[in-house]
C-alpha positions as CSV (number, residue, x, y, z in Angstrom):
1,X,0.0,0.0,0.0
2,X,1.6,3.3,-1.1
3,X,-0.1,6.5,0.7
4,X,1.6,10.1,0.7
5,X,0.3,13.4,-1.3
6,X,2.4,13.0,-4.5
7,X,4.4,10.2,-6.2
8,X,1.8,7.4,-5.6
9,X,0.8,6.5,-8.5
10,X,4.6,6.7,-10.4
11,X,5.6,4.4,-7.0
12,X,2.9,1.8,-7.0
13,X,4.0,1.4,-11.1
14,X,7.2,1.3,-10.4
15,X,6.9,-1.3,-8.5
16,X,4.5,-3.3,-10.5
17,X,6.6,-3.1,-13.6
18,X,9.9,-4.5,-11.9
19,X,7.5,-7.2,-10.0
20,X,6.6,-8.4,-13.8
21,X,10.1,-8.2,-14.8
22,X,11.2,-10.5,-12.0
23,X,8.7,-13.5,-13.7
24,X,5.9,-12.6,-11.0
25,X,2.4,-11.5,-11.7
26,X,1.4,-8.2,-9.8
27,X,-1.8,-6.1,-10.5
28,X,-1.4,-2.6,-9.5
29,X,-4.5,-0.7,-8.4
30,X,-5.2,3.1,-8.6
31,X,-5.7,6.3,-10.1
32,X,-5.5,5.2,-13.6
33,X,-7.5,1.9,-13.3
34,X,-9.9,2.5,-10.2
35,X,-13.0,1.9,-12.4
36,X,-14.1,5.3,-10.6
37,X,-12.5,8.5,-11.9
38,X,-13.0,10.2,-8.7
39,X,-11.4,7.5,-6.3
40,X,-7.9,6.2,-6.8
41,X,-8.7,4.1,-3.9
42,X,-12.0,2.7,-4.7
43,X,-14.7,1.5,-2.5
44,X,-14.0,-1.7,-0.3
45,X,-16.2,-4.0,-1.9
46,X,-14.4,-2.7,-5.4
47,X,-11.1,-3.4,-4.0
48,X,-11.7,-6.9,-2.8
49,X,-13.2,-7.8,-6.0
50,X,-10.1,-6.5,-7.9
51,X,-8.5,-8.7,-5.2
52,X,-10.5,-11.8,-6.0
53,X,-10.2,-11.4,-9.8
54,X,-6.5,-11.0,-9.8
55,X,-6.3,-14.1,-7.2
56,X,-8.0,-16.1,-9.6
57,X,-6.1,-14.9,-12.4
58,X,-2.9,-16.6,-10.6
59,X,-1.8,-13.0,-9.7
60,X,1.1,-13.5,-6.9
61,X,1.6,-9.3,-5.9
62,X,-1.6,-6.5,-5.6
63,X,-0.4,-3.4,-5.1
64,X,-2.6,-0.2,-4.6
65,X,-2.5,3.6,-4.0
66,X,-4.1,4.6,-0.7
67,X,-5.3,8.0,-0.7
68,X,-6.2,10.0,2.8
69,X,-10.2,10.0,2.0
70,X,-9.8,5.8,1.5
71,X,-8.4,5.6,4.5
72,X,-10.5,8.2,6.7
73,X,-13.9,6.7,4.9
74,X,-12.6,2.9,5.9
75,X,-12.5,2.1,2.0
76,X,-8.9,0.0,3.5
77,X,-10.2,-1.4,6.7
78,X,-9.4,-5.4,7.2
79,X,-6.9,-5.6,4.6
80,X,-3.2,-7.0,5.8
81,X,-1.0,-5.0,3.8
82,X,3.1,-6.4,3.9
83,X,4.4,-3.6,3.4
84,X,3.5,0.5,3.6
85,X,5.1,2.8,1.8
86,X,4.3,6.8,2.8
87,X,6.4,9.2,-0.2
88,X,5.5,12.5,1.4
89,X,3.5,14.7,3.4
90,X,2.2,18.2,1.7
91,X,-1.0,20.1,1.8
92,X,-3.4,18.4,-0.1
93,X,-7.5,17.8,0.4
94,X,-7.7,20.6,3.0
95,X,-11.4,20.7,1.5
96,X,-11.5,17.3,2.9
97,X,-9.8,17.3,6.1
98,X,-10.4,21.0,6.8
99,X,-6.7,21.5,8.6
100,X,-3.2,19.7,7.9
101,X,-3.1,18.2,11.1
102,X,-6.0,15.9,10.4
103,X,-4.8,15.4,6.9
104,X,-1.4,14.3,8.2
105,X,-2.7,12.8,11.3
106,X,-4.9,10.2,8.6
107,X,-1.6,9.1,6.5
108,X,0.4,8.6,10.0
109,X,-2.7,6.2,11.2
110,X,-2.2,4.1,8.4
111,X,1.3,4.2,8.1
112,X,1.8,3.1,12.4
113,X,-1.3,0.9,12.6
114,X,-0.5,-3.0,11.9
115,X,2.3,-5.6,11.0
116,X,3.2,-4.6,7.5
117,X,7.3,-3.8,6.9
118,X,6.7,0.2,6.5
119,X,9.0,2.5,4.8
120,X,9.3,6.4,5.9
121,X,10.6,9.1,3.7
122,X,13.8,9.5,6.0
123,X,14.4,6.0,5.0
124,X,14.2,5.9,1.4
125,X,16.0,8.6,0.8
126,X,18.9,7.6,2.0
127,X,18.9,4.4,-0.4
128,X,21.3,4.8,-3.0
129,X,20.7,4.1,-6.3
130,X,23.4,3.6,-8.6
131,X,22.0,3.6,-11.9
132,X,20.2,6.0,-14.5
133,X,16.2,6.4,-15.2
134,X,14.4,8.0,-18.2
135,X,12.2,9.8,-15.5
136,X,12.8,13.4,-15.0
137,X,13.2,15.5,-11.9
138,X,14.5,15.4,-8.3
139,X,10.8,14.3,-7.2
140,X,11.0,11.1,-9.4
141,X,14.3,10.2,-8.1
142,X,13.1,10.3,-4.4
143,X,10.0,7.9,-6.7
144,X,12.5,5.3,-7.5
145,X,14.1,5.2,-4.1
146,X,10.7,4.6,-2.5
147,X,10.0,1.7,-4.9
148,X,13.4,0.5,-4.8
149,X,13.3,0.1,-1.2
150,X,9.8,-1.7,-1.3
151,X,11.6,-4.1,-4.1
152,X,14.6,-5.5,-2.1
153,X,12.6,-6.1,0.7
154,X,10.6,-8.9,-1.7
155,X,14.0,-9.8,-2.6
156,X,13.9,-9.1,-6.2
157,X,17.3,-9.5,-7.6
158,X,19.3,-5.8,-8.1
159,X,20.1,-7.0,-11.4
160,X,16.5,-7.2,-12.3
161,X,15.2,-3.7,-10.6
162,X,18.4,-1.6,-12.2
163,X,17.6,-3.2,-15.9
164,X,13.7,-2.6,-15.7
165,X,13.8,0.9,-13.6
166,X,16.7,2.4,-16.1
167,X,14.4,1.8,-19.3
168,X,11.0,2.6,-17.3
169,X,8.9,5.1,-19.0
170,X,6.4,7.0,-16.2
171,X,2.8,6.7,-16.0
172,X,0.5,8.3,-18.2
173,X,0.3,12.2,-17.3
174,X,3.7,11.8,-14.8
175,X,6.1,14.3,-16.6
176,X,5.5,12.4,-19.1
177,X,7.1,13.2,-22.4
178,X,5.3,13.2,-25.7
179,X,7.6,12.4,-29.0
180,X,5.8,13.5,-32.1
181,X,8.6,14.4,-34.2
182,X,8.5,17.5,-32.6
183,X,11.9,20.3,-32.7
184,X,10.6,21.2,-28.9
185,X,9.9,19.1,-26.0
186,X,6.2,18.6,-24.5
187,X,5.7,17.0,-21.2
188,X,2.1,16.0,-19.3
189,X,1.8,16.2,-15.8
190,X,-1.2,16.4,-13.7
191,X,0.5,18.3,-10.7
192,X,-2.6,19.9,-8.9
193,X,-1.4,20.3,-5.1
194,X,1.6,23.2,-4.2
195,X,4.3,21.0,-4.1
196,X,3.7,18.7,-6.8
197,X,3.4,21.7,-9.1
198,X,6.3,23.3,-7.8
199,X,8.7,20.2,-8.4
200,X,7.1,20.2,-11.5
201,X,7.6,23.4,-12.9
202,X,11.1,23.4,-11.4
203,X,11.9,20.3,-13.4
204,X,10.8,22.2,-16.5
205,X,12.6,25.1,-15.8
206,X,15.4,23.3,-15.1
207,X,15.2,21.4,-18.6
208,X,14.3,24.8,-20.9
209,X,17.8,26.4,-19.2
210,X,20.1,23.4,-20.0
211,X,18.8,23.8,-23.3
212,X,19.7,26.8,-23.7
């Protein structure tokens, strides 16, 4: 389960991709498959059918996105999640939560409740990693150091998560860089919280003045 305000949905991919690449068959839940446009993290019922499905399928990893309103609403209640991933804390769904503290107060609840293995920010960023990615900006490098620290603990071979993360090409509409033929570079992002669109346009900036 990967909560935080930004990066979840580039994380729990990620992770899915290099899952496949290591022969095993993961299904990653979220924004871009939730069967509701307005729920990355659908309704209970939703999620254990997904569950089911993929069981039945032979599916051997589920990973999903867990967003602060899943988690406040109970949408995540009853599952046994190995491991808990949290990428970041910023303001986000304050028309939810109505202050920070009880935004922030809902990730830390899921993040300290239960058994799983659970990974902090101050912990994955210290993991180094000691290849090159195709994804762009500081923000996706933290990404990869989330999910790489999620992959070792499964024990998936380093071999296997440098090869697969170094070719990786990010979500749709995650800096995501559209090739037309084009003489100019276009990138995709659907930044829509302060710091998401800060590391964003930072990124940008950063690409337009090496250009130069």
């Amino acid at each position: 389960g990967i909560t935080g305000t930004n990066g979840k949905t580039t994380v729990s991919h990620l992770i899915g991709e290099v899952l496949k690449s290591a022969g095993y068959s993961p299904f990653v839940l979220g924004t871009l498959n939730s069967g509701n446009k307005d729920l990355s993290t659908p309704e209970s019922i939703d999620i254990e059918k997904f569950m089911s499905a993929h069981l039945a399928r032979g599916g051997t990893h589920f990973v999903m996105e867990v967003t602060s309103e899943g988690i406040d609403q109970l949408r995540v209640l009853g599952i046994d999640f190995d491991i808990k991933i949290l990428t970041n804390i910023t303001q986000d769904h304050l028309d939810y939560h109505k202050t920070f503290k009880h935004y922030k107060s809902t990730k830390m609840g899921f993040m300290n409740e239960g058994s799983a293995h659970k990974i902090f920010p101050h912990e994955f960023k210290n993991v180094p990693i000691e290849f090159t990615t195709r994804l762009l900006g500081d923000f996706n490098h933290l990404n990869i150091q989330a999910a790489t620290s999620a992959l070792r603990h499964i024990g998936v071979p380093e071999e296997t998560i440098h090869k697969t993360l170094a070719s990786y090409l990010p979500p749709r509409g995650r800096m995501e860089n559209v090739e037309k033929g084009q003489p100019y570079m276009v990138l995709v992002d659907y930044a829509h919280t302060p710091d998401g669109l800060e590391n964003v346009l930072r990124t940008a900036k950063d690409i337009a003045l090496s250009r130069d």
